[in-house]
C-alpha positions, 0 to 999 in steps of 0.5 A: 461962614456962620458957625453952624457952617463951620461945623458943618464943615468940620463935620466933613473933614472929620469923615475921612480922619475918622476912616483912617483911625477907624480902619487902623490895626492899632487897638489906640487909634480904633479908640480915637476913631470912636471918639471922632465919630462922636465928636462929628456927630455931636457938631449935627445936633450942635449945629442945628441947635444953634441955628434954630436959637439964632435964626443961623439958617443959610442956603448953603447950610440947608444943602451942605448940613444934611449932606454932611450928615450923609458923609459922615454916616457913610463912612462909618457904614463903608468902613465896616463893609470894608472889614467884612462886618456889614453885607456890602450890597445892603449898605450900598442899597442904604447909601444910594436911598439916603444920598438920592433923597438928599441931593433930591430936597436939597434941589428942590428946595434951591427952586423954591419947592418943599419937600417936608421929612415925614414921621416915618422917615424921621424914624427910619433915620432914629433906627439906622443911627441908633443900629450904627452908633451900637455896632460902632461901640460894641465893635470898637470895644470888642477890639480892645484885647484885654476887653476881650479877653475878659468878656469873649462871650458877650462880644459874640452874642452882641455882634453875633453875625446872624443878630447884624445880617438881620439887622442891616436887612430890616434897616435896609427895608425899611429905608427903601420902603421910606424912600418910595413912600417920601417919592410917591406922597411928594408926586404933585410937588415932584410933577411941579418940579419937572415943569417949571 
């Protein structure tokens, strides 16, 4: 268990202690969820700095780190469809994309085939993750009562309901549309992949 392991590792055990904190009624632990999240999410961009420096790359880091990833970011996803902010039946269209592409590569490339992210899919993840680290602040900061009360009107327009339904529907078009694009580029490898 090389260290960018462990961190993956850590970034899991994070998830669901960030879940907890998160969907907690107190103004505090809504704080401290935001911290975790950034905290875990500070261990991917770590990790994978590590490993390209050293050369730390393993088979098990290669399935588990995007993974990791994954979990951690559905987490955050669930727990706002959990408290109404995000629309359940996109979130769950993301999710599968997401995981289904995952597991996907992470099996291929055990059997040898490669399976490269494209630009496009690179994008898709910038825009979904900078979506969710915006909604994530400003949701958490709308909690805070004396914020709040101080800055009513920006909270509203920022999280207007309208500005996240659309928003979570361009993001949720654009991660099916990756999806297919990354199945349908990869047909001859996939084809390979079946019959070995």
């Amino acid at each position: 268990m090389i260290l960018p392991n462990q961190l993956t590792v850590l970034r899991i055990i994070l998830t669901p202690i960030f879940v907890f904190f998160f969907l907690s009624p107190s103004e505090t632990y809504k704080d401290i969820s935001l911290v975790i999240f950034f905290v875990a999410a500070w261990t991917d961009w770590y990790d994978g700095w590590l490993a390209r420096k050293f050369n730390y790359f393993t088979s098990w880091g290669k399935f588990w780190d995007p993974i990791a990833d994954k979990i951690l970011t559905a987490g955050a996803f669930l727990g706002f469809v959990y408290l109404g902010v995000l629309p359940a039946w996109m979130i769950f269209i993301i999710l599968f994309r997401d995981f289904f592409v995952t597991f996907f590569r992470s099996f291929a490339d055990k059997k040898g085939f490669s399976f490269p992210t494209s630009l496009y899919a690179k994008w898709k993840t910038f825009i979904q993750m900078t979506f969710l680290y915006y909604l994530l602040l400003v949701w958490v900061l709308a909690q805070n009562a004396s914020l709040a009360a101080h800055y009513k009107h920006t909270f509203e327009i920022l999280l207007h309901p309208g500005f996240i339904w659309y928003g979570t529907l361009a993001i949720t078009i654009i991660t099916v549309h990756s999806g297919i694009l990354y199945i349908w580029d990869n047909i001859p490898t996939l084809k390979k992949l079946l019959h070995r």
